[in-house]
C-alpha positions in Angstrom: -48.1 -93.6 44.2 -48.2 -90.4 44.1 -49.7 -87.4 46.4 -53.0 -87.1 43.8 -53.7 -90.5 44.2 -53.5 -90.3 48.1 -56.0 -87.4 47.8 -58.1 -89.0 45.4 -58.1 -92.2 47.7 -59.0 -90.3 50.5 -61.5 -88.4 48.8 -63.1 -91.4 47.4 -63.2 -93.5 50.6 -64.6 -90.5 52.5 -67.6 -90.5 49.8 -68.6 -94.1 50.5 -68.7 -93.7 54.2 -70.7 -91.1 53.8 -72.8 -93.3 51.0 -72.9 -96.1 53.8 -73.8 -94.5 56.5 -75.7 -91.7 55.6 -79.4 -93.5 55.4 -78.9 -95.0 58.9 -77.8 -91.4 60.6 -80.8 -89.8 58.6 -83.0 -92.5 59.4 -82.1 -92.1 63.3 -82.1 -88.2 63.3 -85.7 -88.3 61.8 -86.9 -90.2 64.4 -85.2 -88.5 66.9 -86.3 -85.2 65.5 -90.1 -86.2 65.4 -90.0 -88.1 69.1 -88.2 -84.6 70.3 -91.2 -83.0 68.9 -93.2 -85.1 70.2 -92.1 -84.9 73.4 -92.2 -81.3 73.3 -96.1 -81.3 72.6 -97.1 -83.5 75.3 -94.5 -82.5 77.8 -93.6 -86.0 78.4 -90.0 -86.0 78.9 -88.8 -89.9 79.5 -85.6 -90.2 78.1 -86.0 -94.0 77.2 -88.8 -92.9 75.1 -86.3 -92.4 72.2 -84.4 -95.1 72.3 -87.0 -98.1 71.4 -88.3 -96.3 68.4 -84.7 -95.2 66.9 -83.4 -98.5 67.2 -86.5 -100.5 65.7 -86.4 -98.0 62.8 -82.4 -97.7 62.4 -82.9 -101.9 61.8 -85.8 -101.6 59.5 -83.3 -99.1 57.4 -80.4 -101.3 58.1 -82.7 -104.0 55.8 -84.3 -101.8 53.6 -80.8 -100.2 52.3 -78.7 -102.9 53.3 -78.6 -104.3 49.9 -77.8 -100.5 48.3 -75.1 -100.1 50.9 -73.2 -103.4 50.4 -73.3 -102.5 46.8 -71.7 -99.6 47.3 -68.7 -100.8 49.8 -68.2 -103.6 47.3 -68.0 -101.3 44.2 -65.4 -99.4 46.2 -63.8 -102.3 47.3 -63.3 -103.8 43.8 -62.1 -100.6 42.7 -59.5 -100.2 45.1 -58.5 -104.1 45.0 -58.1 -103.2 40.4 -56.2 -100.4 40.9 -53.3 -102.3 43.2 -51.2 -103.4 39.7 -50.9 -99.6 38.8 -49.9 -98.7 42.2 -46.7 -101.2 41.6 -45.3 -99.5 39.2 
């Protein structure tokens, strides 16, 4: 194995967190983003306000792209698992 490969790995892993969790994090800044807004309009400033709303959406994502995502950490999975043999060598 050589240093390339390493990077590559790394570079490759790094992309699919990033796949993974990237419609969650959006999905929750969003909302926090438009309750801070919100909050900024009508001067109500409850703190638990943003937390029922983020978490409600952040599972309706979690459903929505949950099939996308496990399609991705597979794909990188089964990459990783075919490309043990040629690490052997």
């Amino acid at each position: 194995m050589t240093q390339d490969y390493v990077v590559f790995l790394a570079k490759e892993a790094v992309y699919a967190i990033l796949l993974f969790a990237g419609p969650l994090l959006g999905t929750s800044l969003l909302v926090g983003l438009l309750i801070s807004i919100f909050q900024a309009t009508t001067q109500i400033q409850e703190q638990t306000l943003t937390f029922v709303p983020k978490i409600i959406l952040v599972m309706v994502s979690l459903v929505v792209f949950g099939p996308w995502m496990l399609s991705v950490l597979l794909s990188f999975t089964v990459n990783l698992y075919h490309s043990i043999p040629s690490l052997m060598r």
